[in-house]
Residue, then its C-alpha position, 0 to 999 in steps of 0.5 A: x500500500x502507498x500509505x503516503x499517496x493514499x493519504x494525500x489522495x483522501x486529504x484532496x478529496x475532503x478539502x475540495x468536498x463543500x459542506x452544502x454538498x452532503x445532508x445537512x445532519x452530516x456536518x458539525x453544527x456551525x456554532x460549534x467552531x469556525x471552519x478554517x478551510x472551505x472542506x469537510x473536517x476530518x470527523x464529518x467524513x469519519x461520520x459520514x463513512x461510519x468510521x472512528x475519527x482517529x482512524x480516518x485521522x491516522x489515513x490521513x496521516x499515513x499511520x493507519x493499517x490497510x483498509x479493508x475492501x468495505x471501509x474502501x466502499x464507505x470512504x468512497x461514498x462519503x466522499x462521493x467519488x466518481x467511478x475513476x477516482x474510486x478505482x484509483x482509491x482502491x489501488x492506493x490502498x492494495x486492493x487491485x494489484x499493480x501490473x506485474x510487468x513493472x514499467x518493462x515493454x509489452x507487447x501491442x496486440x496484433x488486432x491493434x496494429x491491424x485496426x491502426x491500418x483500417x483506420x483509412x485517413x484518421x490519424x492514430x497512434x498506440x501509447x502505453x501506460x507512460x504514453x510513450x507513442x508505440x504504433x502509428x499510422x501513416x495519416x498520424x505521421x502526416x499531421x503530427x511528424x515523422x515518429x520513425x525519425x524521432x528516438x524512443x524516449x522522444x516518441x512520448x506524448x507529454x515530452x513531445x507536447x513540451x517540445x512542439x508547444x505553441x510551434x506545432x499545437x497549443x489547446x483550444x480556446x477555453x481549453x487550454x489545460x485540458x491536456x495538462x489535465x488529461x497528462x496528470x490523471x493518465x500518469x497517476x494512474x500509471x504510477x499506481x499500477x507501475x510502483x517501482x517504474x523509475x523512468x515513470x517517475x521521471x517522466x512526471x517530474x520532467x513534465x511537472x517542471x516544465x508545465x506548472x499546470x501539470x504539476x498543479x493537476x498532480x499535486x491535487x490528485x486528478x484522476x479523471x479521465x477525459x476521453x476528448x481533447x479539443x486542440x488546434x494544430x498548426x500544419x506546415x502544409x494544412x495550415x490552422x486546424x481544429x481538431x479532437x483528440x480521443x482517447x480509447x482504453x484497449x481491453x486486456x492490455x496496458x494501451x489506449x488508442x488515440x485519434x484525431x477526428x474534427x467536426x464534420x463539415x468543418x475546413x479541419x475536417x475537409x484538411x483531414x481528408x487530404x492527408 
């Protein structure tokens, strides 16, 4: 169990949990004391989750032993996690086993590689849990750039958005950190399944150096997945695009399919075709 991470994931939680979003009879009478911060106390949660206060305290505090599966369910409910958060919550604390690979290479399915090939005119490419680009297609190579001619730590999705940033793609208007966002969650979930992956770990602390908002989504724990990214790229034959990058768990493997689609009718999507 990462004791510490799962600590610090519980205090997140708690501290972004307003007391107008639980039952009123939850929360401790307001004359009682003043709230310092705008989150839940510790005991509300305890209460909440029908646990003794010292003990959620000592979760807290990275001193408690590991939670059983029901004291998982309750936390999880008290603190109305959503579906992803408590997956991740749950590896946290050991109840789903980390990947036995640890980081090492695997293999991309077959039935992968071929769907890449039948993806006529979508740009798509495979990444694995570190998001290092693994399989691609040739429409992917056309938008983006030459993955054959880059090394393989450079073929990696958070290192090359640091590199080609505000050259080749930048986020949407009113998305912007989207990305950063999307990067924080899929690697905290890697480094929950892939403990001991040094080359993990210094992957985010490369990327948490170079895009502050990035860290700031670590730092707060985010773990939700967002399946679609709208960005605008900038193709040196194409000119100004405005596409969505979607996002495509593989089942039974470590990787995600991801592609590039623009809304239909649209000049991106027309540009798209050409390519």
């Amino acid at each position: 169990m990462s004791s510490q991470e799962l600590a610090a994931f519980l205090r997140r939680r708690r501290e972004e949990l307003r007391p107008e979003d639980v039952p009123v009879e939850a929360t401790s009478p307001p004359g009682r004391r003043a709230r310092r911060t705008p989150g839940l106390r510790r005991e509300e949660v305890a209460a909440l989750a029908q646990v003794s206060v010292s003990y959620y305290e000592r979760l807290e505090q990275a001193r408690a032993p590991r939670p059983s599966p029901q004291v998982l369910v309750a936390l999880a409910t008290a603190l109305r996690l959503t579906e992803a958060e408590r997956d991740h919550l749950a590896r946290l604390a050991g109840q789903v086993l980390p990947a036995e690979n640890g980081g090492a290479a695997e293999r991309v399915p077959e039935e992968a590689r071929q769907l890449l090939g039948r993806l006529d005119g979508i740009p798509a490419y495979i990444v694995n849990d570190r998001q290092d680009i693994v399989a691609w297609n040739a429409a992917a190579a056309a938008l983006i750039t030459d993955f054959s001619r880059l090394t393989p730590d450079e073929r990696n999705v958070t290192r090359m958005s640091t590199r080609f940033r505000a050259t080749l793609c930048t986020g949407a208007p009113g998305s912007e950190s989207d990305f950063s966002r999307q990067a924080a969650a899929q690697l905290r979930a890697a480094g929950v399944r892939h403990p001991t992956d040094n080359v993990l770990a210094e992957l985010v602390n490369e990327f948490a150096a170079h895009d502050p908002e990035f860290a700031s989504h670590w730092r707060n724990h985010t773990v939700h997945p967002m399946p679609s990214v709208r960005k605008i790229l900038r193709h040196p034959v194409l000119g100004e695009l405005e596409i969505d990058r979607h996002t495509l768990g593989l089942p039974g493997s470590g990787f995600s399919l991801v592609m590039y689609t623009a809304e239909a009718g649209s000049p991106s999507a027309a540009a798209l075709k050409s390519l």
